[in-house]
MIBA-983762 format. One record per atom (N, C-alpha, C, O): x, y, z. Coordinates in steps of 0.2 Angstrom, whole numbers, padded with zeros to 4 digits, always signed. Atoms other than C-alpha are relative to their C-alpha. Layout:
residues N
XYZ ...
***
This chain:
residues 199
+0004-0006+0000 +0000+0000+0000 +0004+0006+0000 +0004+0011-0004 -0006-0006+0002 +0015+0012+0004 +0005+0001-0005 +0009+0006-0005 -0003-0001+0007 +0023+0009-0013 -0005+0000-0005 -0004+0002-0010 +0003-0004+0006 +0009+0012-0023 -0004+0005+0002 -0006+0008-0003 +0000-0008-0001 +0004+0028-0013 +0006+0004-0002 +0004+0009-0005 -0006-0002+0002 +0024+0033-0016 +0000-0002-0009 +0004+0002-0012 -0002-0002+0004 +0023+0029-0032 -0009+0006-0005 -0010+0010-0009 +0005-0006+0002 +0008+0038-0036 +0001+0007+0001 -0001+0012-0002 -0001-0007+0000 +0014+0052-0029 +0004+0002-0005 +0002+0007-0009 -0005-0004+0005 +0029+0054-0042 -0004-0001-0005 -0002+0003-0009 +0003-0002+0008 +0017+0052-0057 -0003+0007+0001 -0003+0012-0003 +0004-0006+0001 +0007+0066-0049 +0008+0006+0000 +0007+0012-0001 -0006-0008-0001 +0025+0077-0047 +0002-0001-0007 +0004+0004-0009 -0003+0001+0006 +0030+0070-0064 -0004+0005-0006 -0003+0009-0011 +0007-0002+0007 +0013+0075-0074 +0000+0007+0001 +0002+0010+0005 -0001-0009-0001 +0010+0093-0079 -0005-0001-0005 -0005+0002-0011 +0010+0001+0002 -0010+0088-0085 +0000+0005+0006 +0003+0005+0011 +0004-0005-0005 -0018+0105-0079 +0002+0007+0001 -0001+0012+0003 -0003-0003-0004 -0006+0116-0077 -0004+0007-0005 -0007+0012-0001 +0007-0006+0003 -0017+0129-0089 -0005+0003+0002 -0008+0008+0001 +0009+0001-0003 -0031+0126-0079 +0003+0005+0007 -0001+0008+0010 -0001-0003-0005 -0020+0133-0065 +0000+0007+0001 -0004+0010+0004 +0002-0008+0002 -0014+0149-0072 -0007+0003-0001 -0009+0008+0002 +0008-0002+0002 -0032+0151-0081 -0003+0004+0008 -0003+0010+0009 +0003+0000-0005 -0040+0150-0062 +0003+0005+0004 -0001+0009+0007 -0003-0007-0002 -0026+0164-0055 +0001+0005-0004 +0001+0010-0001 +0003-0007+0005 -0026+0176-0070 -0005+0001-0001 -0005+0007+0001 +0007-0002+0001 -0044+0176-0073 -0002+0007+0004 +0000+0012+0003 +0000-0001-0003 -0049+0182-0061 +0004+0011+0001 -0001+0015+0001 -0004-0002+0000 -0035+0197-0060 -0003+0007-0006 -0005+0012-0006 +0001-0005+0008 -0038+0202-0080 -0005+0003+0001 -0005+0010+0000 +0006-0005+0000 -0057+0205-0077 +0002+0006+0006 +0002+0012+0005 -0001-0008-0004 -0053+0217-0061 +0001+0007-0004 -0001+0012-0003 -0003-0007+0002 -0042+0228-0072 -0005+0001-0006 -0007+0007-0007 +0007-0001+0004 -0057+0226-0086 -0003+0005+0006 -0002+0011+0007 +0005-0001-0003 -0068+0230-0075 +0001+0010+0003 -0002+0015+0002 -0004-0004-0003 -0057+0244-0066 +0000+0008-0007 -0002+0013-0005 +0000-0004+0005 -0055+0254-0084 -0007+0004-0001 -0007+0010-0001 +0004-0002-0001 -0072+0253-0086 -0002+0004+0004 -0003+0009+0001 +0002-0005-0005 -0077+0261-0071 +0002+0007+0000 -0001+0012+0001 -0004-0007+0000 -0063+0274-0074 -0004+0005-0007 -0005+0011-0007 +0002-0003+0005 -0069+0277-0091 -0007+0004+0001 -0006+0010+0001 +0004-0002-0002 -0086+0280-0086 +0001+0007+0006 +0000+0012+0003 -0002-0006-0004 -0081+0293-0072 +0001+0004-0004 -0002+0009-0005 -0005-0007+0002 -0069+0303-0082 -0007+0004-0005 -0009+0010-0006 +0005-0002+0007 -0084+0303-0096 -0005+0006+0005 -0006+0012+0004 +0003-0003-0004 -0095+0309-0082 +0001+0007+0004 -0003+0012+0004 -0002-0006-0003 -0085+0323-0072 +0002+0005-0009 +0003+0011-0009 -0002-0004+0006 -0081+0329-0091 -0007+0003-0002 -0008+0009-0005 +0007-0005+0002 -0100+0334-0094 -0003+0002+0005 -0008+0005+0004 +0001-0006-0004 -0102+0340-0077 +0006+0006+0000 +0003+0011+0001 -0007-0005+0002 -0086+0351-0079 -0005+0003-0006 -0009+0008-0004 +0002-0003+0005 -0094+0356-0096 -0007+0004+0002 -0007+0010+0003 +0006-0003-0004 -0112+0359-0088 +0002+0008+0005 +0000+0013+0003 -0001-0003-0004 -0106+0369-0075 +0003+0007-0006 -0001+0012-0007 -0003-0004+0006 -0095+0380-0088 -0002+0005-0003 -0001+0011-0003 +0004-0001+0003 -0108+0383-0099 -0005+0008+0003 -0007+0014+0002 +0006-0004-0004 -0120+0389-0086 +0005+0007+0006 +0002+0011+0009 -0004-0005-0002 -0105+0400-0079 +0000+0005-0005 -0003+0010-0003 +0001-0007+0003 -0104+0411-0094 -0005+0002-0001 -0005+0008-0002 +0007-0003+0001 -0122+0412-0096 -0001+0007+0006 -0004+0012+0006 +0002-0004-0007 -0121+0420-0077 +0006+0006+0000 +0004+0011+0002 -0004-0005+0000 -0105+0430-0081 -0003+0007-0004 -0005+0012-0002 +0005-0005+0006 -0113+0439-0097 -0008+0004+0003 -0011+0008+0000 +0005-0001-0004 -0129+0441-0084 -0001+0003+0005 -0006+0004+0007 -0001-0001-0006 -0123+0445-0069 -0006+0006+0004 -0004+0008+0010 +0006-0006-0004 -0137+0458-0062 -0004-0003+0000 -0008+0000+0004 +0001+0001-0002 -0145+0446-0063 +0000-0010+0003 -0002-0014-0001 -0003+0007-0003 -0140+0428-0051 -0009-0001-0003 -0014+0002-0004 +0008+0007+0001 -0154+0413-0057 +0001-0002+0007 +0006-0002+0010 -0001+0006-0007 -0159+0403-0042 +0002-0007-0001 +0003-0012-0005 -0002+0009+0000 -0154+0387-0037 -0003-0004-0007 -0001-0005-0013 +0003+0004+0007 -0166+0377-0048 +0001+0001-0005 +0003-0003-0009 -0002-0002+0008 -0163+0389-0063 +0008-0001-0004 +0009-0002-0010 -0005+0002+0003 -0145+0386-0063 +0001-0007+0000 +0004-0010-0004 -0003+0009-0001 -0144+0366-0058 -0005-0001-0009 -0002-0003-0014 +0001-0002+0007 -0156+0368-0075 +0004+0001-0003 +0005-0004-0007 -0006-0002+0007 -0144+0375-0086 +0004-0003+0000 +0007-0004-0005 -0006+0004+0000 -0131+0365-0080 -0002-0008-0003 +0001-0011-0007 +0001+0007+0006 -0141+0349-0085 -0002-0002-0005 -0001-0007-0008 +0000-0003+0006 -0146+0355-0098 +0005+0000-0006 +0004+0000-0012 -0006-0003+0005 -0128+0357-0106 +0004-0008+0004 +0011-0007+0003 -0003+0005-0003 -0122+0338-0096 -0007-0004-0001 -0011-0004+0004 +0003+0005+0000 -0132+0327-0104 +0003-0008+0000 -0001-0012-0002 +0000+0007-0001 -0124+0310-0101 -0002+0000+0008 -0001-0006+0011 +0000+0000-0009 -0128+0315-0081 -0005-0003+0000 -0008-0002-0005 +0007+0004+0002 -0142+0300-0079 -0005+0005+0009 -0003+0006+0014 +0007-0003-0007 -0158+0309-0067 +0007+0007+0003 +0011+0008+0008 -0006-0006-0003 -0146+0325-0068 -0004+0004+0007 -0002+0005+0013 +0005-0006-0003 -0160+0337-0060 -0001-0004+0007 -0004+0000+0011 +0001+0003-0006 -0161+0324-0044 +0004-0001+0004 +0004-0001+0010 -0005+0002-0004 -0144+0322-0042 +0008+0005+0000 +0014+0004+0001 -0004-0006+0000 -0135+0339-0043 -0004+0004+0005 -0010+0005+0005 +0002-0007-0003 -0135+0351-0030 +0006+0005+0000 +0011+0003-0001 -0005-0005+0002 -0125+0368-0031 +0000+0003+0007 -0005+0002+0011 -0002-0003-0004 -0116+0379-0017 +0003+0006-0006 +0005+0005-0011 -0003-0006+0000 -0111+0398-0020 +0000+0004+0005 -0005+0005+0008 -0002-0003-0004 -0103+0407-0010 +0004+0006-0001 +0009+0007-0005 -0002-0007+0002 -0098+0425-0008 +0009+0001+0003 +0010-0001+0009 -0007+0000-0004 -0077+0428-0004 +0005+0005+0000 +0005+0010-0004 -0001-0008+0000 -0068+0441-0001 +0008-0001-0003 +0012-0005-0001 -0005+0002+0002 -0051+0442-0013 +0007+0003+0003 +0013+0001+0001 -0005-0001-0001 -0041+0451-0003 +0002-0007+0008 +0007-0007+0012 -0002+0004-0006 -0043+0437+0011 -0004-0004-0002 -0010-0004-0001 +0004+0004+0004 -0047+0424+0001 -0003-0007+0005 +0003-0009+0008 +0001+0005-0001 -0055+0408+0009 -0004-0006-0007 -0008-0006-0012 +0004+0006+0006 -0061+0393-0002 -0007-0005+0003 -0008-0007+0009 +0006+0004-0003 -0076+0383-0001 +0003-0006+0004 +0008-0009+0002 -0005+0007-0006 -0073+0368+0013 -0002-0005-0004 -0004-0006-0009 -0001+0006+0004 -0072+0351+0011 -0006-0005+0000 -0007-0011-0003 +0005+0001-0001 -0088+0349+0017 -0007+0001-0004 -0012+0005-0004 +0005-0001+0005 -0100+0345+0003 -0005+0001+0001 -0008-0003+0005 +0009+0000-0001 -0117+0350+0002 -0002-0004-0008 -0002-0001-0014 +0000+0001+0006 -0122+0337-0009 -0008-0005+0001 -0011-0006+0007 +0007+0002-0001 -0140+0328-0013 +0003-0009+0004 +0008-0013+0002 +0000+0007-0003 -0142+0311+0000 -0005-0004-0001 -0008-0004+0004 +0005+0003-0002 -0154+0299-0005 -0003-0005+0006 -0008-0009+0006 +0003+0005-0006 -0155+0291+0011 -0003+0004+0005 -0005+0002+0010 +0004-0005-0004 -0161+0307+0019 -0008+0000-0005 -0009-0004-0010 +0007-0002+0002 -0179+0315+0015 +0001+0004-0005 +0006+0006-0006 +0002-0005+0007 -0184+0326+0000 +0002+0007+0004 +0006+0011+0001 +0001-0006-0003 -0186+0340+0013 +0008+0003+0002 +0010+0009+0001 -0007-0004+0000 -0167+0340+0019 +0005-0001-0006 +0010+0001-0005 -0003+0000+0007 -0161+0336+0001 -0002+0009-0003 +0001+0013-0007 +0002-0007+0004 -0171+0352-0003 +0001+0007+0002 -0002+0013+0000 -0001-0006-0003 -0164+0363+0010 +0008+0002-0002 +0012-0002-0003 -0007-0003+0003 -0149+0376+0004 +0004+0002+0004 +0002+0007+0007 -0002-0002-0005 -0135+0376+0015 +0003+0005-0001 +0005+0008+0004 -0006-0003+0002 -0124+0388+0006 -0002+0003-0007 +0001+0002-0013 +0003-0005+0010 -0133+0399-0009 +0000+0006+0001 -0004+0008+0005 +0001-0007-0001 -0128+0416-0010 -0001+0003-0004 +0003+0000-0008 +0000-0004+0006 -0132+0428-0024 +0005+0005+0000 +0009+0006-0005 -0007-0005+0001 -0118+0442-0019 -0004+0008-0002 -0010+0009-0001 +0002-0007+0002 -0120+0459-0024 +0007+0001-0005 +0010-0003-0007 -0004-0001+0005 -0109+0470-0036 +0007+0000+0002 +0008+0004+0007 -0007-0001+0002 -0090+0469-0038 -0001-0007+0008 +0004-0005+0012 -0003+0004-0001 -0091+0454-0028 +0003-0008-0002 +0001-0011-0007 -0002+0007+0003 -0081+0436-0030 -0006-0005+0002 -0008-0003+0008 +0003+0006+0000 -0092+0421-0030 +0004-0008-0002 +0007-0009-0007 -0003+0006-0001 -0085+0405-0028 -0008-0006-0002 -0013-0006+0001 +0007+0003+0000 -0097+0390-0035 +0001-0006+0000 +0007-0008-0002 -0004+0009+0001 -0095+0370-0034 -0008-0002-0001 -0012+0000+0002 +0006+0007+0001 -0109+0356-0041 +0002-0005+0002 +0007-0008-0001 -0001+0008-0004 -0110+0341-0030 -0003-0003-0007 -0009-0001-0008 +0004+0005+0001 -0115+0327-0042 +0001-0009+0004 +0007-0012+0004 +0001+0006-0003 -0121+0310-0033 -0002-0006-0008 -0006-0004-0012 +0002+0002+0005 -0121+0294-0045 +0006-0006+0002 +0011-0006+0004 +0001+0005-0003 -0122+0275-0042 +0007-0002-0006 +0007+0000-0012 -0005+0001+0005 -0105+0267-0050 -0002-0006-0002 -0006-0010+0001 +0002+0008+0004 -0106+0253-0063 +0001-0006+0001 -0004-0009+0001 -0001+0004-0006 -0099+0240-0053 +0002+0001+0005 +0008+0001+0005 -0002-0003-0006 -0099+0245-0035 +0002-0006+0005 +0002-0004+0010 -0001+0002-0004 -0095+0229-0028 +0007-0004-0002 +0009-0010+0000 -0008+0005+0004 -0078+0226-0039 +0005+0006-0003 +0003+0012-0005 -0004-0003-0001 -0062+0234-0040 -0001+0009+0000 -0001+0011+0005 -0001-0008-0002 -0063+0255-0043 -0007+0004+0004 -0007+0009+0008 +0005-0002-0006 -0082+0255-0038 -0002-0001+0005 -0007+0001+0008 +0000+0001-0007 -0078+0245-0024 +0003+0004+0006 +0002+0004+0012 -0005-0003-0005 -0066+0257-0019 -0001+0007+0002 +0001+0010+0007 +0003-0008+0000 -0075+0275-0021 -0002+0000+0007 -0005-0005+0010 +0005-0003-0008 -0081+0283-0004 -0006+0002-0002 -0008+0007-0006 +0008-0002+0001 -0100+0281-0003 -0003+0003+0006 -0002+0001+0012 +0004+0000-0006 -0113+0288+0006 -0006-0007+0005 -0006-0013+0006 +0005+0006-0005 -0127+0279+0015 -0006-0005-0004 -0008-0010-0002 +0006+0005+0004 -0140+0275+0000 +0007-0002-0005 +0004-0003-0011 -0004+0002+0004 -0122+0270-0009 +0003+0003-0006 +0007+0000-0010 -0002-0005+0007 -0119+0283-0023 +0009+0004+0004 +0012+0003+0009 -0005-0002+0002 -0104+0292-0026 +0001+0007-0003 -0002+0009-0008 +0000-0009-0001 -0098+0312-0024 +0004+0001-0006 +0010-0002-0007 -0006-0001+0004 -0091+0320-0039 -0002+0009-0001 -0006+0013-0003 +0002-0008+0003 -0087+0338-0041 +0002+0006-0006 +0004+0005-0011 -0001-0005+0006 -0086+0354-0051 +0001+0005+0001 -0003+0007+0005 -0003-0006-0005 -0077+0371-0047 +0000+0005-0005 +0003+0005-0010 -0002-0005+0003 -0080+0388-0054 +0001+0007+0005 +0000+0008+0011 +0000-0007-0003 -0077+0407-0050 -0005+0003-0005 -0008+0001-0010 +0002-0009+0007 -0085+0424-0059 +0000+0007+0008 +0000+0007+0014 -0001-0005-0002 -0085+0440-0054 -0007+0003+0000 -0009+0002-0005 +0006-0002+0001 -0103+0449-0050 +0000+0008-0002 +0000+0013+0001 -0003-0009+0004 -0100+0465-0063 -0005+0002+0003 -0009-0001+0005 +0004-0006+0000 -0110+0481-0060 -0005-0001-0004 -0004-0001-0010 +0009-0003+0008 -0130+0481-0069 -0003+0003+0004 -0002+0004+0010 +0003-0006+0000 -0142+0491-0070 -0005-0004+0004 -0006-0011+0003 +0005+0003+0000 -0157+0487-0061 -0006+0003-0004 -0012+0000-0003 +0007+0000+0006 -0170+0494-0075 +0004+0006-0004 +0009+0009-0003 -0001-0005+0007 -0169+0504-0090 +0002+0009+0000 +0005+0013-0004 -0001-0011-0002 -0168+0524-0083 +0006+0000+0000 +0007+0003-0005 -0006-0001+0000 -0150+0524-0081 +0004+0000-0008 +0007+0004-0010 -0001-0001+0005 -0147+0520-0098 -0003+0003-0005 +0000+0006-0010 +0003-0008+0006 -0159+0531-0108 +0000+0005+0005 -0005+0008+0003 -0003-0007-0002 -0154+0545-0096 +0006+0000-0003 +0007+0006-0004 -0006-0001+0004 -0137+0541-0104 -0001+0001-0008 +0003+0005-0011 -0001-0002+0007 -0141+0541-0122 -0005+0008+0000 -0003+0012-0004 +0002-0006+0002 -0152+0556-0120 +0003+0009+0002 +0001+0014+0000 -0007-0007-0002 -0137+0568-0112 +0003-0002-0007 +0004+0003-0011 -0005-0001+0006 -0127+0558-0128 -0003+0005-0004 +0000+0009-0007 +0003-0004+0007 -0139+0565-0140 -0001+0006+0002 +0000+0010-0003 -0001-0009-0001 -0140+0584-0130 +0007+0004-0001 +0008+0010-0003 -0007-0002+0001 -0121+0584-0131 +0000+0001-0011 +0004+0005-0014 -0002+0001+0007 -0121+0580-0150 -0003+0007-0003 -0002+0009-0009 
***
């Protein structure tokens, strides 16, 4: 009995049936992560690339406008509006604007005001941090987007920092400057009607 377990053993150290099946079983494995991994990257980059754009977009509208600030709603609007690959953008952007002073400059903290599905409608829809500003002030602006990764339970969307209903924070950063306007038309036909006494 103990020579034909000994010798069974040397056929099995001799033989090299399987050995593919080995590798196979420890690469597999491995390859899809970094698959999977890319994915997930591609997708993000795709996604902060049209909230960056969205945001952008709806900052020059506000530069070229500035007399008058849109509200919350109006701007998360223009920005989804111009960031369409955002899926359920209008539920899952929320904005902070804030007023800052450039000779003593502070930056927005690192504390997001962003939408939580795992709270209520009611504190999702309350604004921690919207300010309109006044003239010749700096405005600092950032869009939180929240947004469920494509595999959250395998290598990059395993690794994202989620909240409590499981999504994932991504942001967007701008400035402008709140130029001087007019609040109604009397200022400037008082101006053209001195031009035209002058001529």
């Amino acid at each position: 009995m103990t020579g034909r377990f000994a010798r069974a053993l040397q056929r099995f150290k001799r033989g090299e049936d399987g050995n593919m099946t080995i590798e196979f079983v420890i690469m597999t494995p491995l390859i899809f992560t970094i698959f999977i991994t890319a994915m997930e990257l591609g997708v993000f980059s795709m996604r902060q690339m049209w909230l960056d754009r969205g945001l952008d977009i709806a900052m020059r509208q506000v530069r070229l406008n500035t007399a008058s600030i849109p509200s919350h709603t109006a701007l998360k609007q223009t920005i989804c509006a111009n960031a369409g690959f955002l899926p359920d953008c209008m539920n899952s952007v929320k904005i902070e604007m804030k007023i800052t002073d450039p000779r003593n400059f502070v930056a927005l903290d690192g504390d997001f005001d962003c939408i939580d599905k795992a709270l209520s409608i009611e504190s999702n829809e309350e604004l921690r941090n919207y300010q309109s500003g006044k003239e010749h002030d700096l405005m600092l602006i950032r869009a939180c987007l929240k947004f469920d990764p494509v595999f959250p339970t395998t290598g990059l969307g395993y690794r994202f920092a989620k909240d409590g209903s499981g999504q994932v924070i991504m942001t967007s950063k701008s400035a402008f400057v709140q130029e001087p306007g007019l609040d109604d038309g009397t200022d400037a036909e008082e101006e053209v009607a001195e031009a035209e006494v002058e001529t």
